[in-house]
C-alpha positions as CSV (number, residue, x, y, z in Angstrom):
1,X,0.0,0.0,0.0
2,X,1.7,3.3,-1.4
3,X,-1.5,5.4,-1.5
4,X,-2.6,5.6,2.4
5,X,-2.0,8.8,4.0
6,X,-1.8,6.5,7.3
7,X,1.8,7.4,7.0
8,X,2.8,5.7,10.9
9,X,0.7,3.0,10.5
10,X,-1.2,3.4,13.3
11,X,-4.7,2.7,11.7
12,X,-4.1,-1.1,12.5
13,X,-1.7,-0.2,15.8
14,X,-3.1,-2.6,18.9
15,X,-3.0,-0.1,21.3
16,X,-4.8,2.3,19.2
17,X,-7.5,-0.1,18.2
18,X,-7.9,-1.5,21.9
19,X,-8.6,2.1,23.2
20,X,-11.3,2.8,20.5
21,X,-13.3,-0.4,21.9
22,X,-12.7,0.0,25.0
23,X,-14.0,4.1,25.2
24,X,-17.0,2.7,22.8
25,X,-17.7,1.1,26.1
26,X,-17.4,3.5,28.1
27,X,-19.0,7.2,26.1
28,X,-21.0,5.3,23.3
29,X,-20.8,4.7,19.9
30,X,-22.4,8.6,19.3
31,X,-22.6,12.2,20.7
32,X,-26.0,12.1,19.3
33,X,-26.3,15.7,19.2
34,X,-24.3,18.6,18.5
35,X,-21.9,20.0,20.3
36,X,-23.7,23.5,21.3
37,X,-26.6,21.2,22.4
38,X,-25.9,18.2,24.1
39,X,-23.0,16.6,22.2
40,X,-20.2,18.0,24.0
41,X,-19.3,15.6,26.8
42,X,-15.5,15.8,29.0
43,X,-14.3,13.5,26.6
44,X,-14.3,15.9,23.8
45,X,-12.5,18.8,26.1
46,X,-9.8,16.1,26.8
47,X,-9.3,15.1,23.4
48,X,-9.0,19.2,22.3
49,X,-6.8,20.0,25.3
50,X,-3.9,16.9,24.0
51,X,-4.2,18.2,20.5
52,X,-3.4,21.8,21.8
53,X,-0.2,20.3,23.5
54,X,0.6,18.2,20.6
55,X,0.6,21.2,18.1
56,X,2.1,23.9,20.7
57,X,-1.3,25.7,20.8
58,X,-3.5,27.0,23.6
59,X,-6.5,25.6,22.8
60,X,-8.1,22.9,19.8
61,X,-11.7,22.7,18.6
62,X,-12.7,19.1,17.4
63,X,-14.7,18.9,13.5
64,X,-15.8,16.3,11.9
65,X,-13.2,16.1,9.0
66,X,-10.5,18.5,7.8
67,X,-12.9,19.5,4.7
68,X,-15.3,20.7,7.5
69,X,-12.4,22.7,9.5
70,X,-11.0,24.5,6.6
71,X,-14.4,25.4,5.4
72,X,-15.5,26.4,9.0
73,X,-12.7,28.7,9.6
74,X,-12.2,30.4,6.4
75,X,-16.4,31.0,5.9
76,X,-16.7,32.4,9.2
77,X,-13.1,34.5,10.4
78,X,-12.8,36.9,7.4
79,X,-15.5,39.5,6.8
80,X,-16.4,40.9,3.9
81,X,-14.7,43.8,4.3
82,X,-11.1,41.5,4.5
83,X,-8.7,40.4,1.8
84,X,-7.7,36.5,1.9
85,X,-4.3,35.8,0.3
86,X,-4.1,32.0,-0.9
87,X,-1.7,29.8,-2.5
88,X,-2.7,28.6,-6.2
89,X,-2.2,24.8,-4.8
90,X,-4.0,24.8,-1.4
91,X,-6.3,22.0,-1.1
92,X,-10.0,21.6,-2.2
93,X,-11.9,22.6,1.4
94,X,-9.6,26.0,1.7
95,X,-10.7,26.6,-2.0
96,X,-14.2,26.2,-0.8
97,X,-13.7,27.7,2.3
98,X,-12.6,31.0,0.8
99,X,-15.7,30.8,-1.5
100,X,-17.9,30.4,1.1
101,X,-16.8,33.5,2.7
102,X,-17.1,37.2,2.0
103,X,-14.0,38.1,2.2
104,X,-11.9,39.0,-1.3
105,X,-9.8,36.4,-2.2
106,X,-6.7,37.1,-3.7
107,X,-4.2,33.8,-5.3
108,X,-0.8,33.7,-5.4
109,X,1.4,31.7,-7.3
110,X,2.4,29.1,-5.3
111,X,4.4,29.3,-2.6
112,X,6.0,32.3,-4.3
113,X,7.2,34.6,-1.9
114,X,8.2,37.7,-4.2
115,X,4.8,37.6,-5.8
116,X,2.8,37.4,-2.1
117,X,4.9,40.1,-1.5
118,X,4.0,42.2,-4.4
119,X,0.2,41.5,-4.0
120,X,0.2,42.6,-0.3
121,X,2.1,45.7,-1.5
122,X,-0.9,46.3,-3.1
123,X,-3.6,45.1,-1.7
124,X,-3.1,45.3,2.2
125,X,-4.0,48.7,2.9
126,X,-7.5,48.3,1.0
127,X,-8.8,45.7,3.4
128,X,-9.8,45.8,6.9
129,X,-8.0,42.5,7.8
130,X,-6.0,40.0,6.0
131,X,-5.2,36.3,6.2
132,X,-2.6,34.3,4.2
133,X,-3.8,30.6,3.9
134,X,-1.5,27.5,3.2
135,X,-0.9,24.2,2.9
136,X,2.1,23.4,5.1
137,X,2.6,19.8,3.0
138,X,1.4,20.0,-0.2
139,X,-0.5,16.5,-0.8
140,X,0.0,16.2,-4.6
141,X,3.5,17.8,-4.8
142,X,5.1,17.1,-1.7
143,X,6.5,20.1,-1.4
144,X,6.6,22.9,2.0
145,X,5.2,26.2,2.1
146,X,8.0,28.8,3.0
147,X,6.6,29.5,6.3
148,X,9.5,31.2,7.7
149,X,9.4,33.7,4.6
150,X,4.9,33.8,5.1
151,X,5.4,34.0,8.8
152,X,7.7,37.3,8.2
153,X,5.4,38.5,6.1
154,X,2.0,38.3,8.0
155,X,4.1,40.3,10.7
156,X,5.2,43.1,8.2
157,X,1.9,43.7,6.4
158,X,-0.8,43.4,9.8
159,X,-1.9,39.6,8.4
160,X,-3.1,36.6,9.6
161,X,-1.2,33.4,9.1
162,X,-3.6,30.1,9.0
163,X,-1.9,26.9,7.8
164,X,-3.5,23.7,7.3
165,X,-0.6,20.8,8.7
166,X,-3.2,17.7,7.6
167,X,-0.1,15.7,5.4
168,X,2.8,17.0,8.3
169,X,1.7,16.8,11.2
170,X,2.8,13.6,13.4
171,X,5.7,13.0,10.6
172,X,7.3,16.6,11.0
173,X,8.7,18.3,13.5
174,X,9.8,17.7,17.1
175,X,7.6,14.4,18.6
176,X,5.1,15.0,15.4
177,X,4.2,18.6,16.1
178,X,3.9,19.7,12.4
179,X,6.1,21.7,9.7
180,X,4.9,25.0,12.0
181,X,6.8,23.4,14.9
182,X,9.8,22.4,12.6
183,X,10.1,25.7,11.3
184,X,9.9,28.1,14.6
185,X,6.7,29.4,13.3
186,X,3.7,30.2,15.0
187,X,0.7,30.7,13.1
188,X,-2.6,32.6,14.7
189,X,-4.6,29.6,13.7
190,X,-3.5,26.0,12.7
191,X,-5.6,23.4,11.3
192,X,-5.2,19.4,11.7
193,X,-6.2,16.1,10.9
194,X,-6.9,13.3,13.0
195,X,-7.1,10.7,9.4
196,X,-3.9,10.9,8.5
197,X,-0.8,10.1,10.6
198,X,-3.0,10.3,13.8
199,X,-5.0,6.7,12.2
200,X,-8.2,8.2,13.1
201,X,-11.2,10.3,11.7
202,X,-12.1,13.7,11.8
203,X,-10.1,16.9,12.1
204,X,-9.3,20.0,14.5
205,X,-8.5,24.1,14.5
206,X,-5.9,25.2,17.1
207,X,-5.4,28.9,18.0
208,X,-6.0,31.0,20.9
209,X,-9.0,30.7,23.4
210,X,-10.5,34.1,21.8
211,X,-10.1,32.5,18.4
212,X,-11.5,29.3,19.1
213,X,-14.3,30.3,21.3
214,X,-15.3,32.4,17.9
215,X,-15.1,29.7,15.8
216,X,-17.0,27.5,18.7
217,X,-19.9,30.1,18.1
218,X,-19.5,30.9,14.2
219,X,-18.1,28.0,12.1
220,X,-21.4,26.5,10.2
221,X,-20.0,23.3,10.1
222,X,-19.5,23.2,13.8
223,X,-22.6,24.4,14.9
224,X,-24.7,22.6,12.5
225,X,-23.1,18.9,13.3
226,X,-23.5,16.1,15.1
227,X,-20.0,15.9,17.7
228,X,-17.4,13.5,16.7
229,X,-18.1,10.5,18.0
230,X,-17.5,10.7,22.3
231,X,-14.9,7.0,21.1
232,X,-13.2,8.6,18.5
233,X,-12.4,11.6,20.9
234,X,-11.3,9.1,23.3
235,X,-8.9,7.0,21.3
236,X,-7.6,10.4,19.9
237,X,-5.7,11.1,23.5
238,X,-4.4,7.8,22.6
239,X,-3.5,8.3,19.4
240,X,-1.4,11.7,20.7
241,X,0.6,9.9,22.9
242,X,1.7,7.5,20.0
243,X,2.5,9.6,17.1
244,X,4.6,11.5,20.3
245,X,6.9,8.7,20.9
246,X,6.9,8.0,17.1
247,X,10.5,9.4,16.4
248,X,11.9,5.6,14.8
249,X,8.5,5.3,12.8
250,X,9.3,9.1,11.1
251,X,12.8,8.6,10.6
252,X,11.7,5.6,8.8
253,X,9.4,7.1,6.6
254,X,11.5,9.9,5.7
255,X,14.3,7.7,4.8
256,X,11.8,5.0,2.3
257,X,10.7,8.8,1.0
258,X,14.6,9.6,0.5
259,X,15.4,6.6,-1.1
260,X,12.3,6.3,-3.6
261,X,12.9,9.7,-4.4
262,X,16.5,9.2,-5.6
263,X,15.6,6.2,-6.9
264,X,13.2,7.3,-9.3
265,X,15.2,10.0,-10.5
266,X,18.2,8.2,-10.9
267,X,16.4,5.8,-13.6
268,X,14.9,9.3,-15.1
269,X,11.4,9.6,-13.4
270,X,10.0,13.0,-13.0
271,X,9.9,13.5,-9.4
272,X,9.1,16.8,-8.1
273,X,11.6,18.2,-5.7
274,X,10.8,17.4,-1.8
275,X,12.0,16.2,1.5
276,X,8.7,15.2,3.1
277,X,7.2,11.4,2.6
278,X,5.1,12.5,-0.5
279,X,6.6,11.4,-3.4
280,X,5.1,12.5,-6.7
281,X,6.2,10.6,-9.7
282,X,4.7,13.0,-12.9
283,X,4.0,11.2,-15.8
284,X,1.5,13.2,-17.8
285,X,-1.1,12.1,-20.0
286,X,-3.8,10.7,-18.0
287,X,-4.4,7.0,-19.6
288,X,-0.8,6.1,-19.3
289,X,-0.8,7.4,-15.7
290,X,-3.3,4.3,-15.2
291,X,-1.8,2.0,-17.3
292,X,1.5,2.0,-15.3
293,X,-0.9,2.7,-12.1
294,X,-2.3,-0.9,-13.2
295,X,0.4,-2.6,-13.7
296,X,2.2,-1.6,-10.5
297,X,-0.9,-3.0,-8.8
298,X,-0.5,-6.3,-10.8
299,X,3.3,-6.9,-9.9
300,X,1.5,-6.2,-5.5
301,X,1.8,-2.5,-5.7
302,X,-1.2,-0.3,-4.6
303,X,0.3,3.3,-6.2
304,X,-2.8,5.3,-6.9
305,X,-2.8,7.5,-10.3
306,X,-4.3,10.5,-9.8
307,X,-5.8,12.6,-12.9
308,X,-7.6,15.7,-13.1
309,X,-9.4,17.6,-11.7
310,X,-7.3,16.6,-8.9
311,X,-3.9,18.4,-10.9
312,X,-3.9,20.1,-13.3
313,X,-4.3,19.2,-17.3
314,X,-0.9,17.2,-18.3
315,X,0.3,16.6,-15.3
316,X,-1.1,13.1,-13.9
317,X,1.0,11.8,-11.8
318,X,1.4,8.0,-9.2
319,X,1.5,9.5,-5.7
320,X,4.1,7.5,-3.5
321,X,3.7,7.6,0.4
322,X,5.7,5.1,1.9
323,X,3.8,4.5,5.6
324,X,6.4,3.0,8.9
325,X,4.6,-0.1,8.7
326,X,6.9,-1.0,5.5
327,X,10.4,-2.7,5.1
328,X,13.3,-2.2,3.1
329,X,12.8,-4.4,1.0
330,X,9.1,-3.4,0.1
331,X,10.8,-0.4,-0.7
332,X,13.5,-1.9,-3.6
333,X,10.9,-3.6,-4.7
334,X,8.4,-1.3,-6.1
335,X,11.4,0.5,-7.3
336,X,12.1,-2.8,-9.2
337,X,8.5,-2.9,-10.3
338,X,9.1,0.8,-11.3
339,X,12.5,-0.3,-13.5
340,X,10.8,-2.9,-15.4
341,X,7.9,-0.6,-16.5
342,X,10.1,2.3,-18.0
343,X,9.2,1.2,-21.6
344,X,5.6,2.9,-20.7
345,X,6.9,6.0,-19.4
346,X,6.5,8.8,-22.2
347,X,9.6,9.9,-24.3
């Protein structure tokens, strides 16, 4: 399996399972209600108080998935009269966040630094406030934001950084915290996953109590849904305290990232540049994208292809994520697999 973003493994991890049944005992299988009725229970305050100490936040606000989150936030923080500043590659539910909002929303090239710069120059002072949103992984490029360079600028031009860690947190940064964490950076409002590294469901915003309490009161998709399940918030404490003590499972994954990254390349694969455990292999037109996806799976390889709309025209592309579950030898062998199918791979 190269196409799981359950990058640690710990979807199938015995402790992690055996905490989900047992708190299924314990809360129930559902809140039943949401959380600004009857849904919320201690549970959920736990769960949102370890995610704030795992991301090096003050406080964490639970939603159903990260889709939710990012539309949550970015429909209900920036008013109309405020200018949102978004990279050209930021996923689907920021996309859709900003255009459920009534802020103006402004793209810039991605993660181009010089251009965010010249937009800000002049757009800033036109706006009441202003946001710059990011991806801090980029799923489909495996490639970092600059948030040094964005954090810099937020301060300089009066903006607000928000950056969405769903692919790096729990496999960057120090015990999992997240590229934020990695990079010294402190954004005013973080947003996370719980179904990626973390093995579970659902998702989570992470600011300060003023920001949170606002979103608590104003995110649609908060307001207007049933809580995440009383187990899932449960087994998430759990699930904290693993990806924590996870250091030999990232190293691991970076290093099966490293080596099918120079792998690839070294037999003339178009890999992307990256240093992250997403490795994009481009290959182009979209039919031989699945031919090659097909005949990885054939030879015990699950390597996705993934075609537009997804990316962009001419630029399908097998997504590698190597997960800690995997061995070395897994690894040389779908770069074997990978060898015996360049005659496919276009001229």
């Amino acid at each position: 399996m190269l196409s799981s973003n359950d990058y640690l493994g710990l979807t199938s991890h015995p402790q992690l399972r055996a905490s989900l049944v047992r708190a299924s005992r314990q809360w129930a299988t559902g809140a039943a209600a949401s959380r600004l009725i009857s849904g919320t229970q201690r549970v959920h305050r736990e769960a949102e108080a370890r995610l704030a100490k795992l991301t090096r936040t003050e406080r964490a606000l639970l939603f159903s998935s990260g889709y939710a989150a990012n539309v949550g936030v970015l429909s209900s923080l920036p008013r109309a009269a405020d200018v949102v500043f978004s990279d050209a590659l930021n996923h689907a539910s920021i996309i859709d966040g900003c255009r459920l909002g009534k802020a103006r929303v402004i793209v810039y090239p991605h993660a181009d630094v010089d251009a965010l710069t010249r937009l800000l120059e002049q757009h800033r002072s036109h706006h009441g406030a202003a946001f710059i949103v990011t991806d801090a992984l980029f799923s489909m490029d495996g490639d970092r934001a600059p948030l040094g360079a964005l954090s810099e600028l937020s301060a300089r031009f009066d903006a607000s950084l928000i950056v969405d860690e769903a692919h790096s947190l729990g496999v960057l940064g120090p015990a999992g915290a997240g590229a934020c964490a990695e990079a010294g950076v402190t954004p005013e409002l973080l947003v996370g996953t719980l179904g990626k590294a973390l093995g579970l469901w659902g998702a989570f915003a992470a600011s300060t109590p003023s920001v949170i309490e606002l979103l608590e009161n104003s995110a649609r998709s908060f307001v207007f849904s049933t809580a995440t399940s009383p187990a899932g918030a449960a087994a998430c404490v759990v699930a904290c305290d693993l990806v924590q003590a996870a250091d030999d499972a990232r190293a691991r994954v970076l290093r099966y990232a490293t080596r099918l990254r120079d792998g690839l390349r070294s037999r003339g694969w178009r890999v992307p540049a990256g240093d992250a455990q997403i490795v994009p292999v481009v290959i182009g037109p979209a039919d031989v994208t699945m031919q090659i996806s097909s005949a990885l799976f054939e030879r015990g390889f699950f390597v996705q292809g993934i075609r537009p709309p997804t990316v962009p025209q001419g630029t399908s592309r097998l997504r590698l994520a190597p997960m800690a579950t995997h061995s070395d030898s897994m690894i040389e062998g779908v770069l074997a697999a990978f060898r015996d199918l360049e005659r496919l791979r276009p001229s």
